[in-house]
N, C-alpha and C positions, 0 to 999 in steps of 0.2 A: 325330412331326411333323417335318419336313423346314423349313430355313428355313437365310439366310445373313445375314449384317451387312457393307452393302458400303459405307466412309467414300470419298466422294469429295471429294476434294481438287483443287486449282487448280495443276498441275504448273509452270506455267511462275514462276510467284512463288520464289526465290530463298530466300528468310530465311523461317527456322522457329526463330519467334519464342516470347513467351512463351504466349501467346493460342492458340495452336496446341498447343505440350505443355502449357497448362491442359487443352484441350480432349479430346485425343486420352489424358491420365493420365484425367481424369471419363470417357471412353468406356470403358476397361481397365477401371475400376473397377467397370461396371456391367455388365460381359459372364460370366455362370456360366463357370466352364472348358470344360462341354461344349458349349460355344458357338463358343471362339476358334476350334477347327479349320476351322472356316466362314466365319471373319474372308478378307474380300478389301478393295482397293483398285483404286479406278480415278480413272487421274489426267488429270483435262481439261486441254483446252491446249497436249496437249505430244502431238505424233506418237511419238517415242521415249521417249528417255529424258528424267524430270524436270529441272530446274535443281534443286533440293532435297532433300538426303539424307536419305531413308526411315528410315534407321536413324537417326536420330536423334529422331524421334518415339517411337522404344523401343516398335513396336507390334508386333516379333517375327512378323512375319506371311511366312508363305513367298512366297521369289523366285515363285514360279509361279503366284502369287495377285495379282500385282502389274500391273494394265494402264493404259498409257496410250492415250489415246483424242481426237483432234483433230477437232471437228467443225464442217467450214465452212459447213454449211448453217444454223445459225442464229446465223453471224455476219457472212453475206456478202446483201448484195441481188442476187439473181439477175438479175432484169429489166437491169440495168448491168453486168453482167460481159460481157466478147469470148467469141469460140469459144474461144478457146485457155483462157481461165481457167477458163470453161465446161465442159473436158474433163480438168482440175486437181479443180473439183468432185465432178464424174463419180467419178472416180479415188476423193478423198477419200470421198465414200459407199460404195463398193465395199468399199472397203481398213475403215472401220467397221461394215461389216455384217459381216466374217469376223472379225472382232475380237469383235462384240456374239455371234455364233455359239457364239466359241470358249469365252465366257464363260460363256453358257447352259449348254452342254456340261459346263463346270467346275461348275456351278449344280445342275446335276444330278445330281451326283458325289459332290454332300454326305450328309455319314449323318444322319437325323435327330436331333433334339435336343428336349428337355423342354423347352417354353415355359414353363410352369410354376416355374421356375429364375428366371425374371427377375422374378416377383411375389416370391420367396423373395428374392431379391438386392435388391430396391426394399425391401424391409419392412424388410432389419436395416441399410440403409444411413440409413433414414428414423427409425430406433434410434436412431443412431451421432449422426446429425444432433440430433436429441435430446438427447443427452448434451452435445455440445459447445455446443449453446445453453446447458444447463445452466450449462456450465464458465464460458459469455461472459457469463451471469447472476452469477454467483456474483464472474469477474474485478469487473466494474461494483461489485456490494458491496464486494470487495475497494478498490479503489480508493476510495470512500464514506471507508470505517474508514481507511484509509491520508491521506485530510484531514481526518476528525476527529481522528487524532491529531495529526496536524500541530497544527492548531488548538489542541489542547491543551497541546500543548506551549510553545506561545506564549501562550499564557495561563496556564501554567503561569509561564513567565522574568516575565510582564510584572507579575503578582501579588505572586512573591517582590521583585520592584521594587521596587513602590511599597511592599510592609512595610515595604522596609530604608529607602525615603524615608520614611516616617512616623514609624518609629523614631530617625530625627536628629531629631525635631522635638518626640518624646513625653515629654524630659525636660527639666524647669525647676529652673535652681540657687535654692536657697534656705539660710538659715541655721538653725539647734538647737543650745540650751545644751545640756549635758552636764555630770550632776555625776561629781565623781569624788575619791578620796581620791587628793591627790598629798602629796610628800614636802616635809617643813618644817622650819627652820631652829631655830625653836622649840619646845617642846613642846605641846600641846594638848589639850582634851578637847575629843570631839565624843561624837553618839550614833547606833552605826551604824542603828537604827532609824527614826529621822528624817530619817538621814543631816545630819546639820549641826551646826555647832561650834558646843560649849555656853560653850566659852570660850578665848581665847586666850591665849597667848604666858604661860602655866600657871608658878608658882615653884617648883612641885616639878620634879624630874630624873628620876625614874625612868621606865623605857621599860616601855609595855605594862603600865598597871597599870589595874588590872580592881577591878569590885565597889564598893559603897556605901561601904563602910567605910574606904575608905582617901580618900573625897574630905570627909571633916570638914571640913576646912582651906579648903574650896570656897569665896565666897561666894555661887557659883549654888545649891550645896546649901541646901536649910533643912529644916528638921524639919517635917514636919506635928504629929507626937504622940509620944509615948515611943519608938515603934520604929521607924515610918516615917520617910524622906525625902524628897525631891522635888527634878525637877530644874527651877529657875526659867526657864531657857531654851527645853527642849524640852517640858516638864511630865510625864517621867516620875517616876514613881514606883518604879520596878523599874530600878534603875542598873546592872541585871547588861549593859546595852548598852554603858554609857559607857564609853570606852577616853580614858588618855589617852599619847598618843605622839607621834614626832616626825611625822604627818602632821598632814593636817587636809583639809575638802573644800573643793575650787574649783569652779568653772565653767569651763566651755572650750567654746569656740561653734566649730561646725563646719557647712563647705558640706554641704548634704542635697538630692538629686536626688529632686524633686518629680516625677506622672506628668499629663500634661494631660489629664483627662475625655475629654475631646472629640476629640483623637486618640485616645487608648486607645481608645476605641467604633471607631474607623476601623480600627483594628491587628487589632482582633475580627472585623469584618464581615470582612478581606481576607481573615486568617487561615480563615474558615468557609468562604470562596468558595473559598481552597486547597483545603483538605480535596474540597469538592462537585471539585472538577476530577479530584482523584484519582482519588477514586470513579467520576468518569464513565470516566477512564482507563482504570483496572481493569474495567470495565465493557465498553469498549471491546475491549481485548485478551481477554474470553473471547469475545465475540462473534466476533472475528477468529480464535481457537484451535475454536471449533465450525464457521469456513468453512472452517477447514484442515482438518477432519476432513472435513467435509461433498467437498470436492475430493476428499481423496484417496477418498474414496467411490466417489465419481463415475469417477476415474481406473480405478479398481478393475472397475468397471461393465465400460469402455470398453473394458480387455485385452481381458475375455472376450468382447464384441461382434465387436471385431476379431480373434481367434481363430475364434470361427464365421464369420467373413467370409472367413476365407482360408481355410477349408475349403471353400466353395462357388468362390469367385473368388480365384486366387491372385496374380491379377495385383490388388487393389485394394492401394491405396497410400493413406489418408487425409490420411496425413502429405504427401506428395508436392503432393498436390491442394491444401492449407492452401499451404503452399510455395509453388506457382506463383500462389495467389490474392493471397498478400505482392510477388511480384515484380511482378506486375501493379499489384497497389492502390503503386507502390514509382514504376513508369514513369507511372503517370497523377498521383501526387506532384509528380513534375519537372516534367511537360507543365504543368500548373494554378502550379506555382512560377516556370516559363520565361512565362508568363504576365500574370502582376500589373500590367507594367510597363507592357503595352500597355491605353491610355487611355482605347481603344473597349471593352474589356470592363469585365463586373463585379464591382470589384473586392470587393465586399461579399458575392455569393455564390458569389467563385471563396473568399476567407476562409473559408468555411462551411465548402464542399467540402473544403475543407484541414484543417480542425480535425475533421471530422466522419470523414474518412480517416485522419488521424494517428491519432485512438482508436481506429479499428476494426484500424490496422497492430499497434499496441500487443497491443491483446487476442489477434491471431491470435497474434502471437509468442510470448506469454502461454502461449496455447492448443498451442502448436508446441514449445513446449521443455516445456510438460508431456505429452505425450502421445510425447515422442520415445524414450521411453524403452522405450515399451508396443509401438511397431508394428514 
């Protein structure tokens, strides 16, 4: 099949901007190789030579492929032109007809090519585009789990908060006797079983003396019967407790930090609502460690698309075409920012545009520094 691809461009226009190397990368990207040799240009407006340097569209296209072509017949009113402009006309159709001839000629020249190539070439580009919705799906979630954690994390600080404000408030001073054997000037018997002194400031001297039999002399002791005694104070009857020595037992009151019900139930709930936080956390980071999988997945996909892509089109550039659509979405940024001030517009749906661009600059960048790696 015999066929050619002729981009016609506006020769006299100057700047070749981004809009144009958007346009002219998305054309390379969609031409089979056995296509390009077919590649021509013809540039209106301009009898000679363009204002606008070719090579800079990077469309690699041969010098002798390249025509300009000025046609005043559908830019001029006939019926109002003089003779003299009238045979300027003349001229100009003449000098386009050996032009449109010579172009034919070159038209003709072409080898044919497989059309068949550009349904193969739209299919794994319409893959590729696939995938990278994938990837701009997947950024969106990413971003989701990047403010719930946030989120968590603030409810994380503001929870450990309020516990530490609760716990100033969850303890009450109060007072508790305490017995206890301390040291005494005098000697005494008490029983440490009772704990308490069976009698004081004792006339015997000996330290540490133990057992029934040595408190005869007592008058807390008494006899129940022949064998037993008893002690009238504490009412033992088994005196192997009673010591008597230089202590004896006192009381001593001491502050004791009480817990207040009623907070303490608050210190619980916060404390449980911690716990839930973490869990959602943990939670959180595997789902974010299964979109990191899931990407590089996807990444993975993408190599090998873009490898069979440049086997058929060597000139596709994914990366390039993302690129120029950042510098664009980047100038219509400023245009809509250079904007706001003026009174007559809207400023509520030029805000939109603006918030609604910044995500999607985001994401391609996102999308551009992951795939930079593959093309």
């Amino acid at each position: 099949r015999q066929m050619c691809i002729r981009d016609r461009l506006n020769g006299s226009d100057s700047r070749v901007n981004e809009r144009m190397i958007y346009i002219t990368s998305k054309l390379k990207g969609l031409l089979p190789d056995s296509v390009l040799p077919n590649l021509c240009i013809m540039l209106s407006n301009v009898p000679l030579l363009p204002n606008l340097d070719i090579a800079e569209l990077k469309l690699d296209v041969d010098p002798q492929k390249v025509f300009s072509i000025d046609n005043l017949l559908f830019s001029t009113n006939l019926k109002k032109l003089t003779d003299f402009k009238m045979v300027i006309v003349e001229s100009n159709f003449r000098e386009n007809k050996n032009m449109l001839e010579e172009i034919f000629r070159l038209l003709q020249a072409f080898r044919p090519v497989d059309c068949r190539l550009f349904a193969v070439v739209s299919s794994e580009r319409e893959k590729i585009k696939d995938k990278i919705k994938e990837i701009f799906e997947a950024q969106k979630t990413a971003q989701k789990y990047q403010d719930l954690t946030s989120q968590a994390i603030r409810d994380e600080m503001y929870c450990n908060q309020r516990i530490g404000d609760h716990k100033k408030n969850l303890h009450t001073t109060g007072k508790v006797q305490i017995k206890k054997l301390g040291d005494s000037a005098t000697f005494n018997l008490f029983c440490l079983k009772h704990e308490i002194n069976c009698m004081e400031n004792c006339s015997q001297t000996k330290v540490d003396v133990r057992g029934s039999y040595l408190f005869r002399d007592y008058s807390v002791i008494e006899k129940i019967n022949k064998d037993d005694v008893r002690c009238k104070t504490c009412g033992c009857t088994n005196l192997d407790d009673h010591i008597q020595d230089k202590q004896k037992y006192v009381i001593e009151e001491h502050d004791v930090l009480t817990d207040d019900p009623r907070i303490k139930s608050m210190v619980a709930q916060e404390e449980a609502n911690l716990a839930q936080i973490k869990r959602n956390m943990q939670a959180i980071n595997q789902d974010k460690d299964a979109l990191d999988a899931q990407c590089r997945r996807i990444l993975g996909e993408l190599s090998v698309l873009f490898k069979q892509m440049k086997g058929i089109c060597r000139k596709f550039n994914f990366y390039e075409e993302l690129r120029s659509a950042v510098s664009m979405i980047d100038m219509r940024l400023i245009n809509l920012n250079s904007s706001l001030g003026d009174e007559n517009k809207n400023v509520a749906a030029i805000e939109k545009e603006i918030s609604d661009l910044d995500k999607l600059m985001s994401a391609y960048q996102t999308i551009l520094n992951g795939i930079k790696s593959i093309v």
